[in-house]
C-alpha positions in Angstrom: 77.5 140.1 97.7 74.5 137.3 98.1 72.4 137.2 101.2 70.2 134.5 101.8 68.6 134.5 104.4 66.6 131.1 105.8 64.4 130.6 109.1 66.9 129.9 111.8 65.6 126.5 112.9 64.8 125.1 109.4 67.0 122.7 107.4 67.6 124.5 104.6 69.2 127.0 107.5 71.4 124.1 108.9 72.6 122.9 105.2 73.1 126.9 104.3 75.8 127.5 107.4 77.1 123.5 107.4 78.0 124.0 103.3 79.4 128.2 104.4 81.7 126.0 107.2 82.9 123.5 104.7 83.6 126.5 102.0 85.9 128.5 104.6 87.4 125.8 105.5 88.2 124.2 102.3 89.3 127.9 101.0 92.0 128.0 103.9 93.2 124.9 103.5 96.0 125.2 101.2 98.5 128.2 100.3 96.8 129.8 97.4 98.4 128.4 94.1 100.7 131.9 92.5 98.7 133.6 89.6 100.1 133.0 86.1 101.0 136.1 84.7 103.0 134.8 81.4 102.3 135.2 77.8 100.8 131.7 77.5 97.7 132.5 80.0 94.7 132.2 77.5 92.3 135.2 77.4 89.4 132.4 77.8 88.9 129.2 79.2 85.7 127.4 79.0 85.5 124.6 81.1 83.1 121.8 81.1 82.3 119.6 84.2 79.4 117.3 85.5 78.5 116.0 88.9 81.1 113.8 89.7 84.0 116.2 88.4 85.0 116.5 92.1 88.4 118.2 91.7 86.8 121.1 89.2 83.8 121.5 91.4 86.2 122.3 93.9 88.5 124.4 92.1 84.9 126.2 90.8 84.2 127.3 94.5 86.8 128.3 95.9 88.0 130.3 93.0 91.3 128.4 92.7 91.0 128.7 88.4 90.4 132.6 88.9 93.1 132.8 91.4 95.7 131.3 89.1 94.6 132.7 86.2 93.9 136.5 86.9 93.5 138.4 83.7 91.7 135.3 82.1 87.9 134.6 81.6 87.1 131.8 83.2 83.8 130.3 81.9 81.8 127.0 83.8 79.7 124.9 82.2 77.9 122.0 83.6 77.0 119.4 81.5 74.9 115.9 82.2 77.5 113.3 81.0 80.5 113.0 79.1 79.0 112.2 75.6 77.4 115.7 75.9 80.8 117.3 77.3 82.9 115.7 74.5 80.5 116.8 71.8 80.7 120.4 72.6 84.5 120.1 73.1 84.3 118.9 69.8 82.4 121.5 68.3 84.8 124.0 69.7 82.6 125.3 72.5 84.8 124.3 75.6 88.5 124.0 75.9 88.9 121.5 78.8 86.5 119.6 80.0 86.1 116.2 82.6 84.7 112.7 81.6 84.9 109.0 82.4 86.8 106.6 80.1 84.2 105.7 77.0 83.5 109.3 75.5 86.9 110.2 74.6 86.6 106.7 72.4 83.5 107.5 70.7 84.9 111.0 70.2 87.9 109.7 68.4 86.3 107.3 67.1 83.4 109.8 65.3 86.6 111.6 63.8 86.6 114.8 66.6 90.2 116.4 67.1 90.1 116.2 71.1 92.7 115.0 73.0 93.6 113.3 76.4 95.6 115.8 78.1 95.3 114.4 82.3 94.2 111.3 84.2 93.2 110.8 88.0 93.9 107.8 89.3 90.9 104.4 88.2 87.8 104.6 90.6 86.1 100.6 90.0 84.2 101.4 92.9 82.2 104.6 91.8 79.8 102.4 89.5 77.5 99.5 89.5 75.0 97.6 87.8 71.5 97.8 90.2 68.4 96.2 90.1 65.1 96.3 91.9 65.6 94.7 95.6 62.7 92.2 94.0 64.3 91.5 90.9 64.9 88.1 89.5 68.3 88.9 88.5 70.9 87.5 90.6 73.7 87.0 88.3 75.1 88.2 85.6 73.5 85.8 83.3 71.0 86.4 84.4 70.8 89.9 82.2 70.1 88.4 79.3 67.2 89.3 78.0 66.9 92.0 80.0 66.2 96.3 79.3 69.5 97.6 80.6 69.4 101.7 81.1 72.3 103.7 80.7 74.1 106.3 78.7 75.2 105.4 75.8 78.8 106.5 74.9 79.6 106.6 78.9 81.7 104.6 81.1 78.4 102.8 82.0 78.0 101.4 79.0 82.1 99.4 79.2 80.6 98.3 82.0 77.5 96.5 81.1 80.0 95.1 78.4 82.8 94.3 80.9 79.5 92.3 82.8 78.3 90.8 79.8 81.9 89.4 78.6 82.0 88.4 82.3 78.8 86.4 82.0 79.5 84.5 78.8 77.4 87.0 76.9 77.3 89.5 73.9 75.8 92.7 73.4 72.8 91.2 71.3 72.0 88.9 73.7 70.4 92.5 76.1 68.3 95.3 75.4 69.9 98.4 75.5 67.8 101.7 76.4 70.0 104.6 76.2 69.0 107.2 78.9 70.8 110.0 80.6 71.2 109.6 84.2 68.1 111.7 84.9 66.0 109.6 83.3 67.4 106.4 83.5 66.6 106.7 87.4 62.9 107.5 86.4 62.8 104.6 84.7 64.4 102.5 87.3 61.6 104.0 89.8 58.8 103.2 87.3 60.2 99.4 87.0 60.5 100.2 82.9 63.4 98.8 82.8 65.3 95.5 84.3 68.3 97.1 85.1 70.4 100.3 85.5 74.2 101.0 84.9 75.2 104.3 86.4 78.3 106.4 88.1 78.6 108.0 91.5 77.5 110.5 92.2 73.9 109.2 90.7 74.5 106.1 92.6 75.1 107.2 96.0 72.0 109.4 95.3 69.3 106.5 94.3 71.5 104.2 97.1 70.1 107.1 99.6 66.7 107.3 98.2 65.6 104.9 95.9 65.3 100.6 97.0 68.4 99.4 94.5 70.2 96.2 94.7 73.6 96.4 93.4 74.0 93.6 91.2 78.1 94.4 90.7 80.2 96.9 90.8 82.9 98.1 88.5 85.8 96.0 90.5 87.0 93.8 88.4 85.6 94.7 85.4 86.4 98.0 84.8 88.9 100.7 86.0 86.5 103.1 85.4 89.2 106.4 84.6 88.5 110.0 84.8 90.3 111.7 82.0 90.9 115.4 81.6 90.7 116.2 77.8 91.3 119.3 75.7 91.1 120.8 72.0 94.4 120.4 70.4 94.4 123.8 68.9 93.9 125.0 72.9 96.9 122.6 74.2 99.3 123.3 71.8 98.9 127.1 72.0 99.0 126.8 75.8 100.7 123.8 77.5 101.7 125.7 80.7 98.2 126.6 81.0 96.9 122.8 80.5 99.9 122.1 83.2 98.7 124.8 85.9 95.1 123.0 85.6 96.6 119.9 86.7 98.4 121.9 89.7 95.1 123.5 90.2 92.8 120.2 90.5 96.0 118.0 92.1 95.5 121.2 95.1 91.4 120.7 95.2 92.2 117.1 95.4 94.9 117.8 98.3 92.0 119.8 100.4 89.4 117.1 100.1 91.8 114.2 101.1 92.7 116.5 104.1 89.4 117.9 105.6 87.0 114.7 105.0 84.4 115.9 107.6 83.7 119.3 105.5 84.1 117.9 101.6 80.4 116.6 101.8 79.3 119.9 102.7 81.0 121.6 99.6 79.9 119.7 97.3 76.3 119.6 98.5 76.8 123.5 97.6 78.2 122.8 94.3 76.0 120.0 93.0 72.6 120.5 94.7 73.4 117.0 96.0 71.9 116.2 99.4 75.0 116.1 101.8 75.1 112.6 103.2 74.7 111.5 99.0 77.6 113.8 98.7 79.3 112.3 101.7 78.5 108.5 100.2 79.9 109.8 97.0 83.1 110.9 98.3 83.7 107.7 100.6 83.9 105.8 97.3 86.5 108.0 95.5 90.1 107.3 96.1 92.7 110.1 96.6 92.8 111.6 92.8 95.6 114.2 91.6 95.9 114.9 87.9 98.8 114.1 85.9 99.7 113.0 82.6 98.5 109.5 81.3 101.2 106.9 81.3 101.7 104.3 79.3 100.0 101.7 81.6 96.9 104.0 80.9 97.2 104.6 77.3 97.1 100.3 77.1 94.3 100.0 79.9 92.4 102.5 77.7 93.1 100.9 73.8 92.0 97.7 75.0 88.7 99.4 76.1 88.5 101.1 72.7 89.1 97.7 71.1 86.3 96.1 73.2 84.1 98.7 71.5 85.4 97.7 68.5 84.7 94.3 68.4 81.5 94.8 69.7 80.5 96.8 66.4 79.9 99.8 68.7 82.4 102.3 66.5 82.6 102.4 63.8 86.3 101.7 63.1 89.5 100.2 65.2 91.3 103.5 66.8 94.3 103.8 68.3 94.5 105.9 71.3 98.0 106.6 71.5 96.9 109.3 68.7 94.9 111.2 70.3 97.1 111.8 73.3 98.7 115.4 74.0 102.3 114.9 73.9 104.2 118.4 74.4 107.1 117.6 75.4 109.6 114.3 77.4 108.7 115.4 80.8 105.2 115.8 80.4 104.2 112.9 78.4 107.1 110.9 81.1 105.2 107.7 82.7 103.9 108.5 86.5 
């Protein structure tokens, strides 16, 4: 067992017993999910999740993976973005993993073998384009020209093109600089850049501490999915495992939708996030159980992938359809 033990009237004391509160309550909040005890239960499964995987940071705290999934060896691995996620699930060293709705396009696109196995619901709201509160920028137009930070390969980066093709513009008419979130923000601080596209829960953090004007959101430009995305080799050799995820993160998703007051608190715990950022977070995310993608989806996401495409930013036309896990009717059934 940890003991931590804090100076009674400090804040580091109040954030230790209000994230303790929000753990045991979250931890009660649901029957605990039965354990799967069949052949198909993997031996190992390496999951990979960042900062705004909400339903596996969850699931991570309150044990509801180990819980299912007794005799297995459950493995967390927290990455910085998708790009970096989807590269190591390519390479073979996770099995599922999180992401926003570009990577899994670049993935496919650079020939990896992974495939979109779940989908929460779109989130437009969870990203925006921000500026300097001084900034010149006003419009969209008004980024041409302009450096524009973000990762390259995420769900940032269909957005700045969503805002460009919204503006009249094309890719060449801006200056990329590619930066990880981390960084990106430093930039943004030092007024190196002009511009920054980013995701919640990065947002909601430089929102809290950093003057930002939000130039647009992702509302009407892009719906900005979370997919849930596996190796084939590891969803073909264990579909009912791949399903009991989705009844795992569905249940985190249940317990945040139903105890609003102590989510911040949890995920302060799990992310290192400062709990009104987590709570700001969490105020822009829509109620978001997993399930399969349907084909409304699977069309929402090729015409992303051909908006790459066009743009010269793959190297080839893909189609996504392929690289969707299809077991069997009832799971690959629309929603």
């Amino acid at each position: 067992m940890l003991y931590i033990v804090a100076d009674p009237g400090s804040r580091a004391s109040w954030l230790l017993h209000r994230c303790a509160a929000a753990l045991l309550t979250l931890a009660g909040a649901a029957v605990p999910a039965l354990a799967m005890a069949d052949a198909d239960a993997p031996k190992d499964i390496r999951i990979g999740y960042q900062k705004s995987s909400i339903n596996l940071l969850v699931a991570k705290q309150l044990g509801l993976v180990e819980r299912r999934f007794p005799g297995t060896h459950i493995q967390w691995n927290e990455f910085p973005a998708g790009p970096q996620l989807l590269e190591a699930l390519g390479a073979g060293s996770l099995d599922f993993v999180m992401t926003g709705d570009t990577p899994p396009v670049f993935a496919q696109a650079g020939g990896s073998d992974v495939i979109y196995a779940g989908v929460e619901p779109p989130k437009p709201g969870s990203s925006a384009i921000l500026v300097p509160p001084d900034s010149g920028i006003a419009a969209l137009k008004d980024l041409r020209g302009k450096r524009i930070a973000f990762q390259k390969g995420s769900s940032s980066h269909y957005l700045v093109l969503r805002a460009l093709q919204q503006a009249g513009l094309q890719y060449k008419d801006i200056q990329p600089v590619y930066l990880a979130p981390a960084d990106a923000r430093a930039a943004f601080e030092s007024h190196s850049i002009d511009a920054w596209a980013i995701w919640d829960p990065y947002w909601a953090a430089a929102e809290r501490n950093t003057p930002a004007r939000v130039l647009t959101t992702g509302t009407g430009l892009s719906d900005n999915n979370t997919f849930y995305l596996s190796s084939r080799k590891f969803a073909d050799h264990h579909a009912q495992a791949i399903r009991s995820l989705f009844d795992i993160l569905s249940d985190a998703d249940r317990r945040v939708q139903q105890h609003p007051a102590d989510a911040p608190g949890l995920i302060a715990a799990a992310t290192g996030l400062d709990p009104e950022v987590a709570k700001l977070f969490l105020s822009r995310r829509p109620p978001s159980s997993v399930g399969p993608l349907s084909p409304a989806v699977i069309a929402t996401q090729q015409v992303l992938a051909d908006t790459y495409a066009q743009a010269g930013l793959i190297p080839h036309p893909i189609e996504v359809a392929d690289a969707v896990w299809q077991p069997g009717s009832v799971l690959a059934a629309s929603r």
